[in-house]
LOVEX-55287 format. One line per field, with one value per atom (N, C-alpha, C): residue in one letter; atom name; x, y, z. Coordinates in steps of 0.2 Angstrom, whole numbers, always signed. Example, Ala and Ser with C-alpha at 12.3 -4.5 7.8 and 13.67 -1.06 7.14 Angstrom:
% LOVEX-55287
aa = A;A;A;S;S;S
at = N;CA;C;N;CA;C
u = +66;+62;+66;+64;+68;+64
v = -28;-22;-16;-11;-5;+0
w = +39;+39;+39;+35;+36;+39
//
This chain:
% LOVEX-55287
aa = X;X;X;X;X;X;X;X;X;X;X;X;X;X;X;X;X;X;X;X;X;X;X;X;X;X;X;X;X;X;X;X;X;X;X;X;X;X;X;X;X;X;X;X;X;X;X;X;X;X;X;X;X;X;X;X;X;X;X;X;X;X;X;X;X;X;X;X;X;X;X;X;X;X;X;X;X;X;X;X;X;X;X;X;X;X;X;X;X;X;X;X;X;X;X;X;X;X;X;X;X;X;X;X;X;X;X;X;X;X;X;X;X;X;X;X;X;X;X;X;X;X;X;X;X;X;X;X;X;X;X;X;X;X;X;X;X;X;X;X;X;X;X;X;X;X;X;X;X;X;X;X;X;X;X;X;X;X;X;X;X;X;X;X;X;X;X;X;X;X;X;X;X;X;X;X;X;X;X;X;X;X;X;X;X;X;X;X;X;X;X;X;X;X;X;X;X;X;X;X;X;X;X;X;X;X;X;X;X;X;X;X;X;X;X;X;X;X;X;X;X;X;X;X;X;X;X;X;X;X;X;X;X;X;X;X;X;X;X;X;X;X;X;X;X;X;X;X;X;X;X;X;X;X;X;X;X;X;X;X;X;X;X;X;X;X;X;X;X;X;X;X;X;X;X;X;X;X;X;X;X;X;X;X;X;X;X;X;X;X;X;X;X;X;X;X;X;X;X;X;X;X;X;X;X;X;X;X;X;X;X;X;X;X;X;X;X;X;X;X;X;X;X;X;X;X;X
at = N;CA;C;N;CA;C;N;CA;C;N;CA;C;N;CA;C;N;CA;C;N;CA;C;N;CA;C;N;CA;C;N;CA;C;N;CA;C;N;CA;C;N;CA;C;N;CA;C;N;CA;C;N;CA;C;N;CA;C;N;CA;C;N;CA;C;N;CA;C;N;CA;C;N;CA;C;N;CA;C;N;CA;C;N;CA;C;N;CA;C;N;CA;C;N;CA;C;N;CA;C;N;CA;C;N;CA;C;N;CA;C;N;CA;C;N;CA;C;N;CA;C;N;CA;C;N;CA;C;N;CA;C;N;CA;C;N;CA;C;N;CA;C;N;CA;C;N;CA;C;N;CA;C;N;CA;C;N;CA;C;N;CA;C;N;CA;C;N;CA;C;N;CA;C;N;CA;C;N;CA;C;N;CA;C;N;CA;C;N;CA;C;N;CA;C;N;CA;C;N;CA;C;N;CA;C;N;CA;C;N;CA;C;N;CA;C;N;CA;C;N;CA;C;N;CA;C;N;CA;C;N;CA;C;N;CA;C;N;CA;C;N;CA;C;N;CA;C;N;CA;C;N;CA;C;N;CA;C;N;CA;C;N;CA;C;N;CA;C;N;CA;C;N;CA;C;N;CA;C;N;CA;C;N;CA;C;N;CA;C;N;CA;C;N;CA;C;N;CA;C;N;CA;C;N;CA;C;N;CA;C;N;CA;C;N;CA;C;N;CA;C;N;CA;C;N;CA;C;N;CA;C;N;CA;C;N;CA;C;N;CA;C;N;CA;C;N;CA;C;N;CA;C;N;CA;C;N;CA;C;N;CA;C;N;CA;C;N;CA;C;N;CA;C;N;CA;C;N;CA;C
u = +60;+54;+58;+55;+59;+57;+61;+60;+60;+60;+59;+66;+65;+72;+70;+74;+74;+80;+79;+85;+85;+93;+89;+90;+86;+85;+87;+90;+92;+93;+88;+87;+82;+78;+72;+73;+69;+71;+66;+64;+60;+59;+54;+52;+49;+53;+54;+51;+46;+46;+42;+42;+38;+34;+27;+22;+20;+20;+19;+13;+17;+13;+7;+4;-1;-7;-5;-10;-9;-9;-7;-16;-18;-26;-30;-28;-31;-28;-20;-16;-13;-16;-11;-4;-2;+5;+9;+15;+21;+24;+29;+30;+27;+29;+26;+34;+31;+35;+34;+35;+34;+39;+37;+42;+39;+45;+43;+43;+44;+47;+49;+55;+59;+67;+72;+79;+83;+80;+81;+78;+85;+84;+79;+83;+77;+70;+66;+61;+58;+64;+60;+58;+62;+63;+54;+53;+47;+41;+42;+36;+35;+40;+39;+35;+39;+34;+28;+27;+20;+14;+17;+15;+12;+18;+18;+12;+11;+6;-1;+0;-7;-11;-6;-7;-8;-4;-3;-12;-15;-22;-27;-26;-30;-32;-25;-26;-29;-26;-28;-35;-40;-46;-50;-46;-49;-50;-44;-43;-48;-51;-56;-61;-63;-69;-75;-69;-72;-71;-74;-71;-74;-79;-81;-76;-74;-70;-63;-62;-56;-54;-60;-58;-57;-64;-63;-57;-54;-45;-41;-43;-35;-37;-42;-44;-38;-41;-40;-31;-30;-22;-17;-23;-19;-20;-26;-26;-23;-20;-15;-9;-5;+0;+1;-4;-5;-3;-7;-6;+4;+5;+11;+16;+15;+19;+19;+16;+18;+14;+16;+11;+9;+3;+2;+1;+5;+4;+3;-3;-6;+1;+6;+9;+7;+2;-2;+1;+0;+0;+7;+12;+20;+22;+18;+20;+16;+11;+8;+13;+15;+19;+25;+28;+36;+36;+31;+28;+28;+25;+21;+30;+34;+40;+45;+43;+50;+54;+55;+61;+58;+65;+63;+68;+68;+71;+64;+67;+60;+54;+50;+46;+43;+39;+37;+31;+23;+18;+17
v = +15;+19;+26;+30;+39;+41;+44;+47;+42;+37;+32;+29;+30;+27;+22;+18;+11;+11;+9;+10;+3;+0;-3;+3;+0;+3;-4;-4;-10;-17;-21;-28;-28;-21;-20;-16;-16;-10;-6;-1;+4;+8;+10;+14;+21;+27;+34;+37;+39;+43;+49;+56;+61;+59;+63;+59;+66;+65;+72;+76;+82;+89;+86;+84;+81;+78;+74;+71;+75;+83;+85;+88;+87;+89;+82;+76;+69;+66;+68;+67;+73;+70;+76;+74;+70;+68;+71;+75;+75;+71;+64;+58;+54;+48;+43;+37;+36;+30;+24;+20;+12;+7;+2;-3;-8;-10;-17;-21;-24;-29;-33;-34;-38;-37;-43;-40;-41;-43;-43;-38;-35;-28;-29;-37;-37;-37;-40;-43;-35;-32;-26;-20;-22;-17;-18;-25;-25;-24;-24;-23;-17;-10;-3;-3;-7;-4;-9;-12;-16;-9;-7;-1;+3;+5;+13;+13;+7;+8;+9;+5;+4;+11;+14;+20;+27;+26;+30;+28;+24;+21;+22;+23;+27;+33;+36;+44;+46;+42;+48;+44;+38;+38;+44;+48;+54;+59;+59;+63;+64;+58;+60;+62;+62;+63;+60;+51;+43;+42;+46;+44;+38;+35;+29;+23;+26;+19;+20;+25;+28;+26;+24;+21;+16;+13;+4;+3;+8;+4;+5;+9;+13;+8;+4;-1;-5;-9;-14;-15;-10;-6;-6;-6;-8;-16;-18;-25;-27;-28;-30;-30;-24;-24;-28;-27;-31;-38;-43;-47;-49;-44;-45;-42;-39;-40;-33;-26;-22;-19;-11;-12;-3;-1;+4;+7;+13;+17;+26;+30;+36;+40;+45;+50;+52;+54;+58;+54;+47;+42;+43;+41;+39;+45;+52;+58;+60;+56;+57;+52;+47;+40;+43;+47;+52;+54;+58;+65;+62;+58;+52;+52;+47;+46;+50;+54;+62;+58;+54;+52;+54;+51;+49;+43;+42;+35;+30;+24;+21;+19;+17;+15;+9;+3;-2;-3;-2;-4;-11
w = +50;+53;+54;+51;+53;+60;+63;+70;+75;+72;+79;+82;+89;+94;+98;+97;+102;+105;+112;+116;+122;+123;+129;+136;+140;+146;+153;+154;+158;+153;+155;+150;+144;+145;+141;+135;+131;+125;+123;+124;+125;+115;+115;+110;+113;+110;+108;+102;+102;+95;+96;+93;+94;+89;+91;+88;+82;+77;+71;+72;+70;+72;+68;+62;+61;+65;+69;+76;+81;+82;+87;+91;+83;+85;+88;+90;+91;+98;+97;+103;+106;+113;+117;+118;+118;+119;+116;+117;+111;+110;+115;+113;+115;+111;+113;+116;+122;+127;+128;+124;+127;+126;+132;+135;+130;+126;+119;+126;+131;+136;+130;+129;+126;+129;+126;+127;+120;+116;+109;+106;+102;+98;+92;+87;+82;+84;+90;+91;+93;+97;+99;+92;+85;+81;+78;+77;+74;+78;+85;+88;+90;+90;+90;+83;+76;+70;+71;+74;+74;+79;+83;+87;+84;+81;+79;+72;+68;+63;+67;+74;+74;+77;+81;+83;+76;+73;+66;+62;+63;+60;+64;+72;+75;+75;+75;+74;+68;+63;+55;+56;+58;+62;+63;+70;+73;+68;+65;+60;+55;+54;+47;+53;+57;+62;+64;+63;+63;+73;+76;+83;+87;+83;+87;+84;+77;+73;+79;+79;+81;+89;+93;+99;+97;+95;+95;+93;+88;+85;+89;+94;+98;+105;+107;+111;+108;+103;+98;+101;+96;+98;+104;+108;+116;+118;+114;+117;+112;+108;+103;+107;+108;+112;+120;+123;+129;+127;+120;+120;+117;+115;+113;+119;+124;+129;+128;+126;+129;+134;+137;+142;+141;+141;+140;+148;+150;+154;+152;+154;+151;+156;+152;+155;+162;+163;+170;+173;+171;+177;+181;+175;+178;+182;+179;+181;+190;+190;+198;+201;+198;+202;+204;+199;+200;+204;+206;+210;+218;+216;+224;+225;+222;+225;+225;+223;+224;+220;+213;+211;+204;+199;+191;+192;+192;+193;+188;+187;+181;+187;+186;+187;+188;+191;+190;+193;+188;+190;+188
//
């Protein structure tokens, strides 16, 4: 997968990737950060690309200016991951939680 980083972060292994100037009309994000919750690299490898398709299929969605197909998928997208153990947190979010605790230190909701 181009541009994509997997890293672990303690016992976890996390996915990095900037999200292409392409979707920058559909996403405000410039990266995307998600916790695979695994401790295994290969398990974590397939499930960043099991991610990143499904997000990549929401946006070119918005893109055609399909926005109701485009939710349902980008739903779809998070309950899919859900069921696979990952956990969607919106930026604002982690960034008001940082804020709250005066740290960057990781986070646990």
């Amino acid at each position: 997968m181009k541009d994509t980083t997997i890293f672990k972060r303690a016992d976890t292994w996390q996915l990095r990737r900037r999200v292409p100037a392409r979707y920058a009309p559909v996403e405000e994000r410039k990266v995307i950060w998600l916790s695979l919750h695994t401790d295994s690299e290969s398990v974590a490898r397939r499930k960043a690309a099991a991610a990143w398709v499904q997000l990549e299929e929401a946006w070119e969605a918005r893109l055609a200016g399909d926005t109701n197909d485009a939710e349902k998928r980008y739903a779809a997208a998070l309950n899919l991951c859900g069921m696979r153990g990952f956990r969607y947190l919106p930026a604002e979010k982690i960034a008001a939680e940082t804020k709250r605790r005066g740290s960057s230190r990781a986070l646990s909701f």
